[in-house]
Each structure stands twice: as structure tokens, then as C-alpha cells.
N, CA, C and O atoms as a CHARMM CRD file, in Angstrom:
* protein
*
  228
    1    1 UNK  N     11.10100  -8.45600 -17.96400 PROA 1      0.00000
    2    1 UNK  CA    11.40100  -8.71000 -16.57600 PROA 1      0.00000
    3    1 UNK  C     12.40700  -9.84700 -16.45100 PROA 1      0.00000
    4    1 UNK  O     13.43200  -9.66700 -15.79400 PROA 1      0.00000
    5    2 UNK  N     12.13900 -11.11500 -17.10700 PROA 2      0.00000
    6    2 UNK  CA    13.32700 -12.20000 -17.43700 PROA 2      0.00000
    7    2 UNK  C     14.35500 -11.66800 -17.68300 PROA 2      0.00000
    8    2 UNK  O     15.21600 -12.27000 -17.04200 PROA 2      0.00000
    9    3 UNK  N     14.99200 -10.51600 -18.49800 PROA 3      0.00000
   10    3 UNK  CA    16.22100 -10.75700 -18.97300 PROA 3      0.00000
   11    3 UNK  C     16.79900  -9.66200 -17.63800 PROA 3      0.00000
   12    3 UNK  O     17.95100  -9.77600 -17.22000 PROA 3      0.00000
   13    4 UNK  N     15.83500  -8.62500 -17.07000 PROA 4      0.00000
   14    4 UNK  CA    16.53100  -7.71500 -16.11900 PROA 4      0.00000
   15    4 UNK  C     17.64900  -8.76500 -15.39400 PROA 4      0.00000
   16    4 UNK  O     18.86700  -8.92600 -15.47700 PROA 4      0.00000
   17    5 UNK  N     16.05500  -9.65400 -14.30600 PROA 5      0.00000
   18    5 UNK  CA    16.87400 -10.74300 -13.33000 PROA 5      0.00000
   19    5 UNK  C     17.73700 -11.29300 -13.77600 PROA 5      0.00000
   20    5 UNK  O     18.65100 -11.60300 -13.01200 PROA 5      0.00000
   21    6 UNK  N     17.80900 -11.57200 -14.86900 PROA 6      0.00000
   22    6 UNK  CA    18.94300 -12.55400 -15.75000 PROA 6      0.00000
   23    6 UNK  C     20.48500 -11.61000 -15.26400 PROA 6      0.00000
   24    6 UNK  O     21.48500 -12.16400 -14.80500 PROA 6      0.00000
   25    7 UNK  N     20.33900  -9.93000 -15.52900 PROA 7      0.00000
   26    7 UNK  CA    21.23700  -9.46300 -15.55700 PROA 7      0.00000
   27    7 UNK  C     21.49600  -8.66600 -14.35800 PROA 7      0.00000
   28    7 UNK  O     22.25000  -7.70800 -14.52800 PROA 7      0.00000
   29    8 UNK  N     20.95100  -8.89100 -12.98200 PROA 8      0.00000
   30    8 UNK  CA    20.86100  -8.14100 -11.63300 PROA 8      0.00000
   31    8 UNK  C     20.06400  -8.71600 -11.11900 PROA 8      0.00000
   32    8 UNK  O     18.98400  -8.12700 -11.07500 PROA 8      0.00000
   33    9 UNK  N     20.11900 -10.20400 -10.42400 PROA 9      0.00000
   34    9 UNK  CA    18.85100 -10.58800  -9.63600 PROA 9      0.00000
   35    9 UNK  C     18.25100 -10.21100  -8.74300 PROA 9      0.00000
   36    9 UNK  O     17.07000 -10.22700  -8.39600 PROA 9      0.00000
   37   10 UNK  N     19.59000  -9.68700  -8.19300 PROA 10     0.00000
   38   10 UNK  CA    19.16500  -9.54600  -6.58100 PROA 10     0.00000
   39   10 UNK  C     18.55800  -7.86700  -6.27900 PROA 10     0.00000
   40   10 UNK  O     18.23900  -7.42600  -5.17500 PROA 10     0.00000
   41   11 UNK  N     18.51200  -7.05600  -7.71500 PROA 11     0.00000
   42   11 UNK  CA    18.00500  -6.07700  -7.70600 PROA 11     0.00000
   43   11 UNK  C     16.40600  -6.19500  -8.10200 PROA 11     0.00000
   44   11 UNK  O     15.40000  -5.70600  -7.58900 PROA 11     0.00000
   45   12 UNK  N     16.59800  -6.99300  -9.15300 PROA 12     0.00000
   46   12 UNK  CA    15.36200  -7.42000 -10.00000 PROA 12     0.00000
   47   12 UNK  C     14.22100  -8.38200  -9.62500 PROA 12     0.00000
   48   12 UNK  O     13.04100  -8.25600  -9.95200 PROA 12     0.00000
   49   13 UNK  N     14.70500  -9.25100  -8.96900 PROA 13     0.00000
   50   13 UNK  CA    14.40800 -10.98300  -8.46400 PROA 13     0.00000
   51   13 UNK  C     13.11500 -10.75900  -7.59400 PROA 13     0.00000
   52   13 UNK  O     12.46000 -11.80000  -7.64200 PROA 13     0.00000
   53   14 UNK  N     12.39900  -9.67400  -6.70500 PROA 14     0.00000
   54   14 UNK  CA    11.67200  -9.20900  -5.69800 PROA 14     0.00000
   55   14 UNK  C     10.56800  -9.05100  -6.28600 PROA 14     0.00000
   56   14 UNK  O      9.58100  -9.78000  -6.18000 PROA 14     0.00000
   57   15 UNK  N     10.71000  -7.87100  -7.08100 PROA 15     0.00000
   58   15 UNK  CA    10.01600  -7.47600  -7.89500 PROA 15     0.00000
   59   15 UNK  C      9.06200  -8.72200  -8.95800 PROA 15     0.00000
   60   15 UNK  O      7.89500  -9.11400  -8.99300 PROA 15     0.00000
   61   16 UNK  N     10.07400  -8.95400  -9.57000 PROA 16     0.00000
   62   16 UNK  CA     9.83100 -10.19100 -10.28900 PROA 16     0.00000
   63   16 UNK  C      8.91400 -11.11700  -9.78800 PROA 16     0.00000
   64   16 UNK  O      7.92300 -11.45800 -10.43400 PROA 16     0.00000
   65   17 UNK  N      9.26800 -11.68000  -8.32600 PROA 17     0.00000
   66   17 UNK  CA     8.32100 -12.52100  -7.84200 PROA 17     0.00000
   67   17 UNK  C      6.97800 -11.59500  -7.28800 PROA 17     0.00000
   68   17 UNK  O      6.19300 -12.49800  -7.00000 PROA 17     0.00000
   69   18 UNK  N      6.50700 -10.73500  -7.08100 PROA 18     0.00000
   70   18 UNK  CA     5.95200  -9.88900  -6.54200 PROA 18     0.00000
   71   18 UNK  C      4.77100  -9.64300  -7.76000 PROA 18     0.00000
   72   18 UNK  O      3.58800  -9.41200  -7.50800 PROA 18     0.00000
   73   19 UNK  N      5.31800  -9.73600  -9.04900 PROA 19     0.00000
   74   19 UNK  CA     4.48700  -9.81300 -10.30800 PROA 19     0.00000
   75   19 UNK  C      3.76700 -11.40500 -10.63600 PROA 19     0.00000
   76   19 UNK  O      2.65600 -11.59600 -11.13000 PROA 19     0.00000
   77   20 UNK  N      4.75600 -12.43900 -10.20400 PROA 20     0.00000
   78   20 UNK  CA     4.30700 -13.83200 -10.74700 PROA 20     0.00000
   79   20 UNK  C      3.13100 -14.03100  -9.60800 PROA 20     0.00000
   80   20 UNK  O      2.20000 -14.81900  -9.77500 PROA 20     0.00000
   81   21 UNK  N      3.28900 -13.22900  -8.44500 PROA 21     0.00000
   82   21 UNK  CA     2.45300 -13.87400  -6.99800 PROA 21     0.00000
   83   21 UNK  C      0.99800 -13.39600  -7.37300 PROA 21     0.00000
   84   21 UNK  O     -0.01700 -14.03200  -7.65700 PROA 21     0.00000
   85   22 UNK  N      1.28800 -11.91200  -7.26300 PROA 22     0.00000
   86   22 UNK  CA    -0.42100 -10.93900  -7.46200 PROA 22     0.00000
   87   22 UNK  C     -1.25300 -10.99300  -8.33900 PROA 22     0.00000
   88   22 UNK  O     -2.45900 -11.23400  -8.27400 PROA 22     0.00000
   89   23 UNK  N     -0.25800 -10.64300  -9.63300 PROA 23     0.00000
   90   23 UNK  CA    -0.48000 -10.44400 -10.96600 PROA 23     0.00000
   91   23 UNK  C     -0.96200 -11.47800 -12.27300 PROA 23     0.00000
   92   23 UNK  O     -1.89800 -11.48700 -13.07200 PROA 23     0.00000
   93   24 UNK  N      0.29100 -12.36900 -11.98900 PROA 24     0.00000
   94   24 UNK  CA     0.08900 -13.26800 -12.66600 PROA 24     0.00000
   95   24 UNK  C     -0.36600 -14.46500 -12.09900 PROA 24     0.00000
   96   24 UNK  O     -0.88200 -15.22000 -12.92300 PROA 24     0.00000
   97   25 UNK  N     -0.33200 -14.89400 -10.87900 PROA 25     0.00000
   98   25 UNK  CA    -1.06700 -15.91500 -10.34600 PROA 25     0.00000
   99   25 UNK  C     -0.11200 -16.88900 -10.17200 PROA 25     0.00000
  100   25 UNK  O     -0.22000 -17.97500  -9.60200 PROA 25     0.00000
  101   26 UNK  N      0.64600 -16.49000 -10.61400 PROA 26     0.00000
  102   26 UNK  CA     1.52100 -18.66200 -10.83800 PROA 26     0.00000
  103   26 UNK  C      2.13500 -18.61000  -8.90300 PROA 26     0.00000
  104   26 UNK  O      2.62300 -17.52700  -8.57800 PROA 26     0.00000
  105   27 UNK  N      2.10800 -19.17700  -8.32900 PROA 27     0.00000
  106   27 UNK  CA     1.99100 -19.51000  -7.03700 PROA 27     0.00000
  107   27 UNK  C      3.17900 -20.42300  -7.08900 PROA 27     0.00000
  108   27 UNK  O      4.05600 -20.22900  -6.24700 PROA 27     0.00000
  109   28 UNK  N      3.32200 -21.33000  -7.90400 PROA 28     0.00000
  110   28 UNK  CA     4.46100 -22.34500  -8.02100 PROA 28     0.00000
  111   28 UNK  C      6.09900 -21.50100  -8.63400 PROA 28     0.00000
  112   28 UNK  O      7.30300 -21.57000  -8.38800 PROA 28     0.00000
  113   29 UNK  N      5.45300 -20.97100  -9.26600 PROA 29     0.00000
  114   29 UNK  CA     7.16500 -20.04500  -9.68100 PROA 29     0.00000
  115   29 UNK  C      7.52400 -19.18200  -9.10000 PROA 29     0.00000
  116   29 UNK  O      8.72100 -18.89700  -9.13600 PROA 29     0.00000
  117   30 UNK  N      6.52100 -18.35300  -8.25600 PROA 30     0.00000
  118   30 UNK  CA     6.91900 -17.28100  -7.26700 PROA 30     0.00000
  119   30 UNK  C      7.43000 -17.49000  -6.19500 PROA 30     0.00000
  120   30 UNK  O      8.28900 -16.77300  -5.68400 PROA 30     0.00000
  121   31 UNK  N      6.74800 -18.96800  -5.50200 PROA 31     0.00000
  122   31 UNK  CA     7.70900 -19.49000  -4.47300 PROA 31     0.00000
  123   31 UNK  C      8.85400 -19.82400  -5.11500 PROA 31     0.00000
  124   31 UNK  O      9.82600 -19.59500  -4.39500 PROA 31     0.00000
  125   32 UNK  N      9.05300 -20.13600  -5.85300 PROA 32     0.00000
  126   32 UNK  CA    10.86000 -21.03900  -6.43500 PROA 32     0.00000
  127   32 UNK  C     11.32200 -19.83100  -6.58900 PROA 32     0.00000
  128   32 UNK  O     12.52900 -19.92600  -6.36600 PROA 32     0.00000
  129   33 UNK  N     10.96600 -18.32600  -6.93800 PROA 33     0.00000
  130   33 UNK  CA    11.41700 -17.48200  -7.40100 PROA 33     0.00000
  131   33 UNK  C     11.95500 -17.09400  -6.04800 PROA 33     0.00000
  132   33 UNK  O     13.15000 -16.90600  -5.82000 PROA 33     0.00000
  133   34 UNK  N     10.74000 -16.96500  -4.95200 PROA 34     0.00000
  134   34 UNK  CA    11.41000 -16.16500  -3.84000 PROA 34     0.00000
  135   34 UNK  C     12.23900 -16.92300  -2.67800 PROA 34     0.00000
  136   34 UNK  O     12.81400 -16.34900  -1.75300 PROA 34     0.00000
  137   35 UNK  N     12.20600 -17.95600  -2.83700 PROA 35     0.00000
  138   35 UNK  CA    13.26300 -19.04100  -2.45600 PROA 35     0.00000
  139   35 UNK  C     14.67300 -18.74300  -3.13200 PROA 35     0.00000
  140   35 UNK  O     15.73500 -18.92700  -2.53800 PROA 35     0.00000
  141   36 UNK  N     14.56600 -18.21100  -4.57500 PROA 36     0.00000
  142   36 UNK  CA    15.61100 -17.79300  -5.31400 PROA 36     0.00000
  143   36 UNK  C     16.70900 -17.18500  -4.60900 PROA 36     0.00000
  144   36 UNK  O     17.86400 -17.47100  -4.29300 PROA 36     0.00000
  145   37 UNK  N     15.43800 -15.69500  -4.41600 PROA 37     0.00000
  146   37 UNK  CA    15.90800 -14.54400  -3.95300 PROA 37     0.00000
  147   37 UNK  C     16.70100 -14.62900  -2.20800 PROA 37     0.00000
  148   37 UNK  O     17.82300 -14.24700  -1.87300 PROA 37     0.00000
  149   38 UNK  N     15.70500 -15.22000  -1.43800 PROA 38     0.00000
  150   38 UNK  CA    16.19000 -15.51100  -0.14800 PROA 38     0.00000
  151   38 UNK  C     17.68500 -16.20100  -0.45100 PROA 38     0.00000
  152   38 UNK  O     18.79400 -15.73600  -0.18700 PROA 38     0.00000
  153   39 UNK  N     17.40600 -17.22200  -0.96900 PROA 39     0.00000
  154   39 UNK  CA    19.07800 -17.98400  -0.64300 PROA 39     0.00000
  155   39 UNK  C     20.40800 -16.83200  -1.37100 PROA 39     0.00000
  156   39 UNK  O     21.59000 -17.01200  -1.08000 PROA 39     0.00000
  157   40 UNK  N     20.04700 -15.90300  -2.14100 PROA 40     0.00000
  158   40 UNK  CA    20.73000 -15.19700  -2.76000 PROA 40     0.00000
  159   40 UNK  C     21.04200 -14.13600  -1.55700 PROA 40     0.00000
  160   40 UNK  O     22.19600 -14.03500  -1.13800 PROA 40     0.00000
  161   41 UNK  N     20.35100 -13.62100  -1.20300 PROA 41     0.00000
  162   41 UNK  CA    20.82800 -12.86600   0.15700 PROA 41     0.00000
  163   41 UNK  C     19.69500 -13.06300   1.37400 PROA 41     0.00000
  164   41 UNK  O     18.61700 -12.51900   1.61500 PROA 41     0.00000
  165   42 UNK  N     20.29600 -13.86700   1.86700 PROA 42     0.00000
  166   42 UNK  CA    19.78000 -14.12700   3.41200 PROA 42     0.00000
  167   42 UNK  C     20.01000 -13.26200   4.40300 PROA 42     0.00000
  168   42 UNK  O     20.60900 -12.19100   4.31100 PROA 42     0.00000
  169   43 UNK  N     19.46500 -13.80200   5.47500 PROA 43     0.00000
  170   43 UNK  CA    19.29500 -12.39500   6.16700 PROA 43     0.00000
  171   43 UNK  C     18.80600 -11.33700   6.22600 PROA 43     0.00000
  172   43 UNK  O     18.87200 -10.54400   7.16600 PROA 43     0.00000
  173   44 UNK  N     18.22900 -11.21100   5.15900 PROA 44     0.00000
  174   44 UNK  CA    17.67100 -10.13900   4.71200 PROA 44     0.00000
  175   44 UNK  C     16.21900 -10.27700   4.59500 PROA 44     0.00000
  176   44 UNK  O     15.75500 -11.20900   3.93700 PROA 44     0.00000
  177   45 UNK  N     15.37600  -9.32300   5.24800 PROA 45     0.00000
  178   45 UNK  CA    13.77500  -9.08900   4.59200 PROA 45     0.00000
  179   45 UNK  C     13.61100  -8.45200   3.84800 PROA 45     0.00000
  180   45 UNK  O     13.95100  -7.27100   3.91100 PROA 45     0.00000
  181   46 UNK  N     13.00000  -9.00100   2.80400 PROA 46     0.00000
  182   46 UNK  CA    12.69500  -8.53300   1.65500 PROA 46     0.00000
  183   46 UNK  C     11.02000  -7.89700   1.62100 PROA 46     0.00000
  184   46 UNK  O     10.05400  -8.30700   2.26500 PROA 46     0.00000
  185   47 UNK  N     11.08000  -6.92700   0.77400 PROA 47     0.00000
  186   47 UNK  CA     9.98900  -6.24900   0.88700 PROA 47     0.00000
  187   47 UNK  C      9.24100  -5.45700  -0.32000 PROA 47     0.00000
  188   47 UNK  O      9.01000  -4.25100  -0.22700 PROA 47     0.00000
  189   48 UNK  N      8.80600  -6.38900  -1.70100 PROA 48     0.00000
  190   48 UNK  CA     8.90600  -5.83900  -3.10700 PROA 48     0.00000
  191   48 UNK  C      7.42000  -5.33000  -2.83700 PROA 48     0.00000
  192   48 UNK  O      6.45000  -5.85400  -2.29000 PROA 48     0.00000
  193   49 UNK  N      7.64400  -4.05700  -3.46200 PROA 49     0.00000
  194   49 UNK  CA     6.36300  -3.12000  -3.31900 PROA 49     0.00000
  195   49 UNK  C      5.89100  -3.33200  -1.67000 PROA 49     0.00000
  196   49 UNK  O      4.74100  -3.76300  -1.58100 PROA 49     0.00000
  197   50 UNK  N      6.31200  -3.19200  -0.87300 PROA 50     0.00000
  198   50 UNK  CA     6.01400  -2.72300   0.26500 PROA 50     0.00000
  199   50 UNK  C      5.42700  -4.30500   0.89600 PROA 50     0.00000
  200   50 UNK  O      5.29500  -4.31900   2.11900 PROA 50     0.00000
  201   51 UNK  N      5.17300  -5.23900   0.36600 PROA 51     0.00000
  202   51 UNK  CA     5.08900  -6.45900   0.59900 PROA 51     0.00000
  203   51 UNK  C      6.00500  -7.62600   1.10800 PROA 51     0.00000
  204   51 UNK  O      6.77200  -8.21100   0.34200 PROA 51     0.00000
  205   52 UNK  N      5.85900  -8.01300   2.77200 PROA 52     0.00000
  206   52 UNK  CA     6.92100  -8.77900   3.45200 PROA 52     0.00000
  207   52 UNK  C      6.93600 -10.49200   2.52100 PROA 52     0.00000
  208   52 UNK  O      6.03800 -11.22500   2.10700 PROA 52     0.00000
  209   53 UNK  N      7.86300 -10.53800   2.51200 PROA 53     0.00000
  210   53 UNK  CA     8.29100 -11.88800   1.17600 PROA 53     0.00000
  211   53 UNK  C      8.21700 -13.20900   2.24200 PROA 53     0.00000
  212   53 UNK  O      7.85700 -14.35000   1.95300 PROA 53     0.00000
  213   54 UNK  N      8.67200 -12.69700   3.57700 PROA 54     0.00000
  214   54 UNK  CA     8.86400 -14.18000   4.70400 PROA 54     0.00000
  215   54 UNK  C      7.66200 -15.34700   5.09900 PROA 54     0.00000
  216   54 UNK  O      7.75200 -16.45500   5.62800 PROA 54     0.00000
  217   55 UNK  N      6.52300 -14.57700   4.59700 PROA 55     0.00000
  218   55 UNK  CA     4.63900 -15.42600   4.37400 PROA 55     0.00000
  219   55 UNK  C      5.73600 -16.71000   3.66100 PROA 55     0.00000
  220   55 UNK  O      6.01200 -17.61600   4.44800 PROA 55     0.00000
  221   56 UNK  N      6.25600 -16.79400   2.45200 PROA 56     0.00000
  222   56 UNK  CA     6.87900 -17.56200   1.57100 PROA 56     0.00000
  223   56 UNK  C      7.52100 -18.56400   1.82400 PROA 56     0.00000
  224   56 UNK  O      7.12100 -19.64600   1.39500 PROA 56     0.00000
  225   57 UNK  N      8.76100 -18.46900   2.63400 PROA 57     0.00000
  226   57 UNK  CA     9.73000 -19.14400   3.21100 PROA 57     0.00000
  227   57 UNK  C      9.85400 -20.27000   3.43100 PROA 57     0.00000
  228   57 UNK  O     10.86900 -20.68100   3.99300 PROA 57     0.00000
């Protein structure tokens, strides 16, 4: 999953945090992650696996 985002974040980056939040628990990297993602394209709601990302913000 690291090297996807590494190579397409803004495809990958959602997802990614969407795994660190549920899955893996880490709460501290998923926000930095989806802070990532937001400043990368703003404006935008994001929605990895059907899940609104803006709770985060």
C-alpha cells in the first residue's frame, strides 16, 4: 500500500487512510494521512469505501 501512494497518491492516499483508521487502528497517521489527501485535492469529498473522510478535517 506504501509504495502504491508513493506512486499515485491521490488515487491511492483514501484508501490508504481508510485501512490505517478501521483496520489498523493508528488514529494518529490516518489523520496526517487524510490531512495528506485533503490538502492534495481540496474541494473535494472524499469517500474511501463508501466512507465520508470530512469527520477528519
Amino acid at each position: 500500500m506504501n509504495k502504491a501512494v508513493e506512486l499515485d497518491s491521490i488515487s491511492h492516499l483514501g484508501y490508504g487512510c481508510w485501512v490505517r483508521l478501521r483496520k489498523v487502528q493508528d488514529d494518529d497517521k490516518a489523520l496526517a494521512d487524510f490531512n495528506r489527501l485533503h490538502s492534495l485535492i481540496p474541494n473535494v469529498v472524499d469517500a474511501p469505501w463508501g466512507e465520508d473522510t470530512d469527520f477528519c478535517a
